[in-house]
Biopython code that builds the backbone (N, CA, C, O; Angstrom):
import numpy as np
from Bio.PDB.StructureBuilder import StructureBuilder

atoms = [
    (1, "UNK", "N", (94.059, 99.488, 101.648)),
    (1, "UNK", "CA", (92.994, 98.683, 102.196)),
    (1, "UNK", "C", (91.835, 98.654, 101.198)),
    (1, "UNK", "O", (91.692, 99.648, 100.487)),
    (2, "UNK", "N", (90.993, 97.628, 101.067)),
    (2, "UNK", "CA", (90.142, 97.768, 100.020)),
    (2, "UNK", "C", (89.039, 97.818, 100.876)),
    (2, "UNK", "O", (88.799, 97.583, 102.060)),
    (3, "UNK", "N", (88.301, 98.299, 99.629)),
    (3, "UNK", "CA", (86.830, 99.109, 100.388)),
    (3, "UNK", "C", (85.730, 98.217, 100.020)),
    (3, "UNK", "O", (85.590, 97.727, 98.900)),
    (4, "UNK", "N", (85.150, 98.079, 100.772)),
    (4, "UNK", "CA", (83.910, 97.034, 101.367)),
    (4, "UNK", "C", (83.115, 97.118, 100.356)),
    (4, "UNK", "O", (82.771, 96.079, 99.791)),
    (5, "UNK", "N", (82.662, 98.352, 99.921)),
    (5, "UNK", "CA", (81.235, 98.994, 99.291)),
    (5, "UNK", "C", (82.050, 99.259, 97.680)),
    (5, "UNK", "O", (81.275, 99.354, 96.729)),
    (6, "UNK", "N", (82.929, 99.327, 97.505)),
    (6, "UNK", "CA", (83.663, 99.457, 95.976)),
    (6, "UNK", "C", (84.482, 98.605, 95.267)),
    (6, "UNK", "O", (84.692, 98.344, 94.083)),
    (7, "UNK", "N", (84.910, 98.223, 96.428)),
    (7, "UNK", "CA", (86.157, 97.201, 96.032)),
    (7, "UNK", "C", (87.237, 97.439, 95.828)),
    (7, "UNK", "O", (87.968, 96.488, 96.101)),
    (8, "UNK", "N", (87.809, 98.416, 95.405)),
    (8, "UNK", "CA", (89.021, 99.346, 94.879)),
    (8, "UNK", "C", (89.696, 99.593, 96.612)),
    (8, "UNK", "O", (89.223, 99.691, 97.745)),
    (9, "UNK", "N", (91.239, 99.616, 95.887)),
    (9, "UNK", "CA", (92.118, 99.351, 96.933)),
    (9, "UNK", "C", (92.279, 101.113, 97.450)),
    (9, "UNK", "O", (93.344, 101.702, 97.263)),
    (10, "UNK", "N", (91.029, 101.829, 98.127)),
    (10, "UNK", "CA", (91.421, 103.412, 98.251)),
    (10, "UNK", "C", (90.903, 103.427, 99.497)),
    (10, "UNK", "O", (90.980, 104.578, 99.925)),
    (11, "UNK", "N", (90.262, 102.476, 100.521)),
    (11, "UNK", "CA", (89.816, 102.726, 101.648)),
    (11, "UNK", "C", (91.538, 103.022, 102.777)),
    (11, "UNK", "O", (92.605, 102.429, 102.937)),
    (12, "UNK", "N", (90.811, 104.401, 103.343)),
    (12, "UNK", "CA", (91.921, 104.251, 104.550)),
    (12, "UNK", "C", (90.817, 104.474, 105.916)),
    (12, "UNK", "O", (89.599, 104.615, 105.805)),
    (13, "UNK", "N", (91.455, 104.465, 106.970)),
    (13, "UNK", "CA", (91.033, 104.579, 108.082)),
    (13, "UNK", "C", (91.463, 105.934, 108.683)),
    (13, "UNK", "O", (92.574, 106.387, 108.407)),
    (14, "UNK", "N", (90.583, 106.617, 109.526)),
    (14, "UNK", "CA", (89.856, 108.269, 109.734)),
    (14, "UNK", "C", (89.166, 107.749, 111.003)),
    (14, "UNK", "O", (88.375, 106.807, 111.031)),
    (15, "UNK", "N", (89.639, 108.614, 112.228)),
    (15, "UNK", "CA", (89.267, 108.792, 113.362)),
    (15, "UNK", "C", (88.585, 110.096, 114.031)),
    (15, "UNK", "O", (89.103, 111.098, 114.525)),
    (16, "UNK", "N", (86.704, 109.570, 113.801)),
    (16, "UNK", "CA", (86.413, 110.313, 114.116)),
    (16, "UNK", "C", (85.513, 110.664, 115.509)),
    (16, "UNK", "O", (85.332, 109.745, 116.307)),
    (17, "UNK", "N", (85.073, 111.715, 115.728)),
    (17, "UNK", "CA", (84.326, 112.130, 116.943)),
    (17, "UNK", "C", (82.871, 112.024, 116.754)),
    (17, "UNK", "O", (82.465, 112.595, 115.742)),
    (18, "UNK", "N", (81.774, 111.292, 117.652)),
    (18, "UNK", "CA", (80.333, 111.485, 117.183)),
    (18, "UNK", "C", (79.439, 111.591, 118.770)),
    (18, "UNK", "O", (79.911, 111.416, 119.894)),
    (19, "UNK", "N", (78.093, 111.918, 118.408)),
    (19, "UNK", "CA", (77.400, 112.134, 120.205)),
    (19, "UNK", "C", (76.271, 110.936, 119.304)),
    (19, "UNK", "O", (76.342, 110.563, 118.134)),
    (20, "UNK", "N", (75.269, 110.562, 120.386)),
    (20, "UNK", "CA", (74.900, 109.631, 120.244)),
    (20, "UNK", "C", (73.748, 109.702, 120.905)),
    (20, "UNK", "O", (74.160, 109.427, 122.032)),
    (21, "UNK", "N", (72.509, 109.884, 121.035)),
    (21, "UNK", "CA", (71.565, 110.089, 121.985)),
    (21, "UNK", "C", (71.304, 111.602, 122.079)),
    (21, "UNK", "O", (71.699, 112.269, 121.123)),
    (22, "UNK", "N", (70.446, 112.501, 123.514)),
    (22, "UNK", "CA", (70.131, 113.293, 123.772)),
    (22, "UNK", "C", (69.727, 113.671, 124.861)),
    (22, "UNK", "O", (69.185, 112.653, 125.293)),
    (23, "UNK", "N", (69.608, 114.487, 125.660)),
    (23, "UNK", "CA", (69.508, 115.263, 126.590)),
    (23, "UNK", "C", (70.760, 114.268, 127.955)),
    (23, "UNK", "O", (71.978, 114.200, 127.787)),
    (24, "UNK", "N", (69.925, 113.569, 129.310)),
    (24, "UNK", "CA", (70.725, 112.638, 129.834)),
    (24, "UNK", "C", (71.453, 111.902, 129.267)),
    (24, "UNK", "O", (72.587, 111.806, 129.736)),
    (25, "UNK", "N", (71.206, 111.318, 128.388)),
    (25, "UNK", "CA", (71.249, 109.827, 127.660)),
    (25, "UNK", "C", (72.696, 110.041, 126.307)),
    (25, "UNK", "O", (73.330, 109.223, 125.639)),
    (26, "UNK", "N", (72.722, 111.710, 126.421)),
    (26, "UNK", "CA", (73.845, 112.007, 125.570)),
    (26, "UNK", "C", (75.277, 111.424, 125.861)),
    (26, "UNK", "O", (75.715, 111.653, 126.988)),
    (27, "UNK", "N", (75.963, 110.794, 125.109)),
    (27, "UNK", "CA", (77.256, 110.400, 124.266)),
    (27, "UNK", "C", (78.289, 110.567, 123.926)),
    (27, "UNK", "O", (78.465, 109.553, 123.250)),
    (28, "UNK", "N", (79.466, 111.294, 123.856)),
    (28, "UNK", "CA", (80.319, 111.586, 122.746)),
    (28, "UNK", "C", (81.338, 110.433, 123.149)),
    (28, "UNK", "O", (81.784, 110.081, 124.241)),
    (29, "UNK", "N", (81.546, 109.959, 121.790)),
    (29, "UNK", "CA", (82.868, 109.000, 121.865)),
    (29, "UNK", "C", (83.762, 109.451, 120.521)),
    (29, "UNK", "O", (83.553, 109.620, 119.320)),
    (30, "UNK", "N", (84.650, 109.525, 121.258)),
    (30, "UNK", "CA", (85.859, 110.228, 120.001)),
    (30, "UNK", "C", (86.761, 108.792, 119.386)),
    (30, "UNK", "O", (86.465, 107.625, 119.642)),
    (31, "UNK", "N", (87.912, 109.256, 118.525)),
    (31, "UNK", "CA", (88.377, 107.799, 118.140)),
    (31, "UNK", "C", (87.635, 106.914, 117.152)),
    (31, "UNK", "O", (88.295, 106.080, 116.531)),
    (32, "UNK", "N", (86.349, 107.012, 116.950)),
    (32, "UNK", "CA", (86.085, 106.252, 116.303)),
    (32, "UNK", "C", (86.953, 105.552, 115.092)),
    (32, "UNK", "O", (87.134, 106.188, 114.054)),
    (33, "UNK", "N", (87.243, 104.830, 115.180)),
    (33, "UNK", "CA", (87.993, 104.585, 113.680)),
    (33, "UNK", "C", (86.873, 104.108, 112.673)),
    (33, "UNK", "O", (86.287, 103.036, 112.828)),
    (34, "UNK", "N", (86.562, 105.157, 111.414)),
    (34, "UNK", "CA", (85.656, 104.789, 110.336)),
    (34, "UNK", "C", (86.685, 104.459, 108.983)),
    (34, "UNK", "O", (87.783, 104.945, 108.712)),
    (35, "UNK", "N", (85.930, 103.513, 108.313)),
    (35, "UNK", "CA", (86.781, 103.392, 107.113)),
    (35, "UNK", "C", (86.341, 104.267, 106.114)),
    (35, "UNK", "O", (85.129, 104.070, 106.032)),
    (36, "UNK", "N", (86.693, 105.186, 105.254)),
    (36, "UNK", "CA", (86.787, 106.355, 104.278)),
    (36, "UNK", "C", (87.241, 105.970, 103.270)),
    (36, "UNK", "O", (88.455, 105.806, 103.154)),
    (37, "UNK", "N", (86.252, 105.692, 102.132)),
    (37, "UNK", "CA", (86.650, 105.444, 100.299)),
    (37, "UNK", "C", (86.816, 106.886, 99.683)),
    (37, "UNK", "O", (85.931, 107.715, 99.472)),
    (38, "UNK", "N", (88.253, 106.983, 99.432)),
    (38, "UNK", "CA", (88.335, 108.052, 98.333)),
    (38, "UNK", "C", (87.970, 107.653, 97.054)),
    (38, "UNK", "O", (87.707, 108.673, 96.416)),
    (39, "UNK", "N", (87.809, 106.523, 96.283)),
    (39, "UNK", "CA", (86.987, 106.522, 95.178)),
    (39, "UNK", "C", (85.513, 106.244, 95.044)),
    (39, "UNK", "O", (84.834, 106.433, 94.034)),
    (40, "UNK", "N", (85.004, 105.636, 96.527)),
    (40, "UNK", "CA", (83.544, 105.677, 95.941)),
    (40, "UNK", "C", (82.791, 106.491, 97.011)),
    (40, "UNK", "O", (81.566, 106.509, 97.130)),
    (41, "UNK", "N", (83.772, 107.236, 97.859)),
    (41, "UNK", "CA", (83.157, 108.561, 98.947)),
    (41, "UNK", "C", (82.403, 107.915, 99.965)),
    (41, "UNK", "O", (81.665, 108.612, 100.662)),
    (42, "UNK", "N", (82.510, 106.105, 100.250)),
    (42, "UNK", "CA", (81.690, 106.225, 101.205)),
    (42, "UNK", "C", (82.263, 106.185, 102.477)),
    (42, "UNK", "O", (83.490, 106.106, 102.423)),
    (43, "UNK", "N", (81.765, 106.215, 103.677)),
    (43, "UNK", "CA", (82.467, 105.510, 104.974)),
    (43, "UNK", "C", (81.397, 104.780, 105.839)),
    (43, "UNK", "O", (80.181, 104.935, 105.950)),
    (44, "UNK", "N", (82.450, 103.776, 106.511)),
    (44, "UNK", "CA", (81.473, 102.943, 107.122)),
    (44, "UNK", "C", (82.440, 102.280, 108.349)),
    (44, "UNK", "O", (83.661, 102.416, 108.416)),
    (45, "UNK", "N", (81.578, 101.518, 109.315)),
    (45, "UNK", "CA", (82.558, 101.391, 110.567)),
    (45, "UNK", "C", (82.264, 99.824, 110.067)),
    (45, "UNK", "O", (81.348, 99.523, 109.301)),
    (46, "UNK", "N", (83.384, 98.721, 110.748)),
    (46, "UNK", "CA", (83.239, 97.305, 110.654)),
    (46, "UNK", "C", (82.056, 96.863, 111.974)),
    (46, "UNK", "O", (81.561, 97.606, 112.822)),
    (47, "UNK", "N", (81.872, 95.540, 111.779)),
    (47, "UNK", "CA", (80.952, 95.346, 112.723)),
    (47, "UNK", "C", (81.648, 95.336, 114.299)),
    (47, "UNK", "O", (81.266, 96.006, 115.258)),
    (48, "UNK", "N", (82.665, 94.469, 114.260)),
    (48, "UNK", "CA", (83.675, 95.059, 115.719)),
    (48, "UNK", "C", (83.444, 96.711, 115.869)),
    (48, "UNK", "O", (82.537, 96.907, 116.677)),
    (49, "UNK", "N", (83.856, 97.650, 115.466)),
    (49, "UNK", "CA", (83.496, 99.083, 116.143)),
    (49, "UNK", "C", (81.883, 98.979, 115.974)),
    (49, "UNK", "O", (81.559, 99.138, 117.151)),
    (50, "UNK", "N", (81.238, 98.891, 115.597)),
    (50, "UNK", "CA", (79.320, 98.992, 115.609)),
    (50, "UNK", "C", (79.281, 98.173, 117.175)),
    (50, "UNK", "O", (78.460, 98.748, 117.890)),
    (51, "UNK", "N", (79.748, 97.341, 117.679)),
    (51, "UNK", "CA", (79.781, 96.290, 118.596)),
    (51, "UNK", "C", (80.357, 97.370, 119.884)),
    (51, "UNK", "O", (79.701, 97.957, 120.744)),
    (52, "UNK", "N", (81.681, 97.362, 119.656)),
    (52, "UNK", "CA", (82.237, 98.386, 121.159)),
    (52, "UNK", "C", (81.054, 99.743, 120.962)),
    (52, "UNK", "O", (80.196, 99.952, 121.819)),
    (53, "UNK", "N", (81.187, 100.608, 119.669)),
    (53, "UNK", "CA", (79.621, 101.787, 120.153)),
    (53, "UNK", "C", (78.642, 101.452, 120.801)),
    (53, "UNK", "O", (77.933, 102.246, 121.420)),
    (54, "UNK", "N", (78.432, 99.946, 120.730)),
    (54, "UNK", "CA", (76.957, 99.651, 120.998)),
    (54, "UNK", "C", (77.475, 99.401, 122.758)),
    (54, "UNK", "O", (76.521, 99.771, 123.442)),
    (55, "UNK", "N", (78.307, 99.048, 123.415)),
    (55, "UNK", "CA", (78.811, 98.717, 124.219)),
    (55, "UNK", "C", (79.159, 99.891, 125.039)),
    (55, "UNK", "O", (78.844, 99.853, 126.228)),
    (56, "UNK", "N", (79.854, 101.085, 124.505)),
    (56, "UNK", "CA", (80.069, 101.954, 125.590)),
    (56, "UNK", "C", (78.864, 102.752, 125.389)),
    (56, "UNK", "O", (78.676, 103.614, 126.247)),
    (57, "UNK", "N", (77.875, 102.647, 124.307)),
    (57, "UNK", "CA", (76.581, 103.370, 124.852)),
    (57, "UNK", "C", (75.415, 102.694, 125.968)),
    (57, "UNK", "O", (74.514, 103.200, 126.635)),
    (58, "UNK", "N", (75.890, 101.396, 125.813)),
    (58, "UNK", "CA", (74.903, 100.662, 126.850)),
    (58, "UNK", "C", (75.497, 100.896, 128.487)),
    (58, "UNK", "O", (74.758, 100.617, 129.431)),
    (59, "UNK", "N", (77.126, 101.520, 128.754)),
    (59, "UNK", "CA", (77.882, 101.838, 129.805)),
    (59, "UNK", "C", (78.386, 103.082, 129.902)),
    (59, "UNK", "O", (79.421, 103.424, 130.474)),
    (60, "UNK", "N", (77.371, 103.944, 129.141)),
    (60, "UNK", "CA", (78.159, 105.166, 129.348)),
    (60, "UNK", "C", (79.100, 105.419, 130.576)),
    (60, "UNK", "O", (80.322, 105.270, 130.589)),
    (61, "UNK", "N", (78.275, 105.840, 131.633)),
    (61, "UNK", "CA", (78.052, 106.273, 133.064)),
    (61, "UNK", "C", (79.354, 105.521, 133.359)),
    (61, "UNK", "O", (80.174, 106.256, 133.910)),
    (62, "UNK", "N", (79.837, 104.107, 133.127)),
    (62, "UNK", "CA", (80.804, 103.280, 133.921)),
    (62, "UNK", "C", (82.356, 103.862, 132.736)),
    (62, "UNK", "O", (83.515, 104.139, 133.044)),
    (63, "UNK", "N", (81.910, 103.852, 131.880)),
    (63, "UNK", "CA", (82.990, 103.853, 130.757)),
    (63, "UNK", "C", (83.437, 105.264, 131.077)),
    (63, "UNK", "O", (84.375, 105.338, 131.870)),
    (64, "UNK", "N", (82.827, 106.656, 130.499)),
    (64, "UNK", "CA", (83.280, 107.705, 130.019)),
    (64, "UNK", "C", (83.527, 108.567, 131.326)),
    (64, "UNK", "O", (83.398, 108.099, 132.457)),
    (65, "UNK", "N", (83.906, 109.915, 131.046)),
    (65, "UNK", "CA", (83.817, 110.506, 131.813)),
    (65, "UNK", "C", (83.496, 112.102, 131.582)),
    (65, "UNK", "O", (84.082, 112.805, 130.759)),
    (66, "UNK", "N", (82.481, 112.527, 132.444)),
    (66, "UNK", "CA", (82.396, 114.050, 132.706)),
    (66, "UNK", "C", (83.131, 114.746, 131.799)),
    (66, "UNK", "O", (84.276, 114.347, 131.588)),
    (67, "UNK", "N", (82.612, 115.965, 131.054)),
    (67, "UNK", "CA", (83.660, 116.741, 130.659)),
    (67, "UNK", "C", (82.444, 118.052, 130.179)),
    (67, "UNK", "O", (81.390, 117.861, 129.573)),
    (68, "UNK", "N", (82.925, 119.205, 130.609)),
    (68, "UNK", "CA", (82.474, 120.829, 130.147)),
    (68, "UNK", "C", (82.463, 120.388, 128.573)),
    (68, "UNK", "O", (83.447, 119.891, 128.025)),
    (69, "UNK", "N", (81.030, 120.675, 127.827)),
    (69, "UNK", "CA", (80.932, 121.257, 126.445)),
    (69, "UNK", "C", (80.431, 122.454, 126.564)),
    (69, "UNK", "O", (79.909, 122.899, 127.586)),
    (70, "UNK", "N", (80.609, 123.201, 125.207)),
    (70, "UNK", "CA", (79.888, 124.088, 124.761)),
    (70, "UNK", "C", (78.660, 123.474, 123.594)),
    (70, "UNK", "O", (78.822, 122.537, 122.813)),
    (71, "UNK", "N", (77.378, 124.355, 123.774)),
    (71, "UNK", "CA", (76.980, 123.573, 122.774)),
    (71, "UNK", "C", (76.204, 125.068, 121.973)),
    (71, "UNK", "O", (75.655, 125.948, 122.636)),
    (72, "UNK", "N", (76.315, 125.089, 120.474)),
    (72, "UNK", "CA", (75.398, 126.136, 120.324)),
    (72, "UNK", "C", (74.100, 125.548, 119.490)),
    (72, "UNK", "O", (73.994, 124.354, 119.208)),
    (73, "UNK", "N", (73.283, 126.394, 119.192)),
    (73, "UNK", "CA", (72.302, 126.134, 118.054)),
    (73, "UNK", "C", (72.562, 126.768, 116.842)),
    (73, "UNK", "O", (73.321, 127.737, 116.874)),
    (74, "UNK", "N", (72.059, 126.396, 115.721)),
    (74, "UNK", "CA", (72.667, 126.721, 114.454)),
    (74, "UNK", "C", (70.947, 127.411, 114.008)),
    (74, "UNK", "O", (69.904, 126.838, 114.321)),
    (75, "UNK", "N", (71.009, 128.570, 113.326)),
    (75, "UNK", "CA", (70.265, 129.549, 112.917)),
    (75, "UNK", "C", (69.882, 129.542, 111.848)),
    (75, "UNK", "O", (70.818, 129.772, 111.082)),
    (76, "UNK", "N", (68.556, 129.330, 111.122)),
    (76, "UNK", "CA", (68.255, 128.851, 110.052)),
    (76, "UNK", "C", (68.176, 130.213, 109.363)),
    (76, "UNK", "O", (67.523, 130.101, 108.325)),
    (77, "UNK", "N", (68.460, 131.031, 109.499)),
    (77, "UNK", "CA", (68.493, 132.369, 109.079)),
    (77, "UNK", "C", (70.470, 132.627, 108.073)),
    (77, "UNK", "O", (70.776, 133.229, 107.044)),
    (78, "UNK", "N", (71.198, 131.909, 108.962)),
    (78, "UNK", "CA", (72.703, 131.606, 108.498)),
    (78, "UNK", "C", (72.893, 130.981, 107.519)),
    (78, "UNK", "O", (73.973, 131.065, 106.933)),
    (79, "UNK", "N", (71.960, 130.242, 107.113)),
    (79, "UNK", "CA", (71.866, 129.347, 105.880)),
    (79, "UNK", "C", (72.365, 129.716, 104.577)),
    (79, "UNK", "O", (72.252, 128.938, 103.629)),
]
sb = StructureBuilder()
sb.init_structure("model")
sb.init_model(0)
sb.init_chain("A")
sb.init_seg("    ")
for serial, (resi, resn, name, xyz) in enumerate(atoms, 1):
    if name == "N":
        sb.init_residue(resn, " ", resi, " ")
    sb.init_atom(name, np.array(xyz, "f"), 0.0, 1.0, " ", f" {name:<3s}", serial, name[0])
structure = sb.get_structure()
């Protein structure tokens, strides 16, 4: 597949997980399919997936469903 931002025929497609918002208003949609350049390292989603994100974040509540996380904080001391 060729890559948007390089041109070179090294883009593949990589499905990933992201949250989106915060506290109520928090997100996670998994699946994402992003496109991933192994020669020019970038990734980027097409405007169709920017379109459905924008879509199941405007429906969370109807779209997704409930699910137990864990969440921790990261310690600037671990660094």
């Amino acid at each position: 597949m060729n890559c948007q931002i390089c041109g070179k025929k090294s883009a593949s497609i990589k499905k990933v997980t992201k949250s989106f918002g915060r506290g109520p208003r928090l997100v996670v949609i998994e699946d994402i399919p992003v496109l991933s350049c192994s020669s020019c390292h970038e990734s980027y989603v097409t405007a169709d997936t920017a379109r459905e994100i924008d879509r199941i974040r405007k429906n969370r509540t109807a779209i997704g469903k409930a699910k137990r996380v864990l969440v921790a904080s990261f310690k600037e001391s671990a660094a």
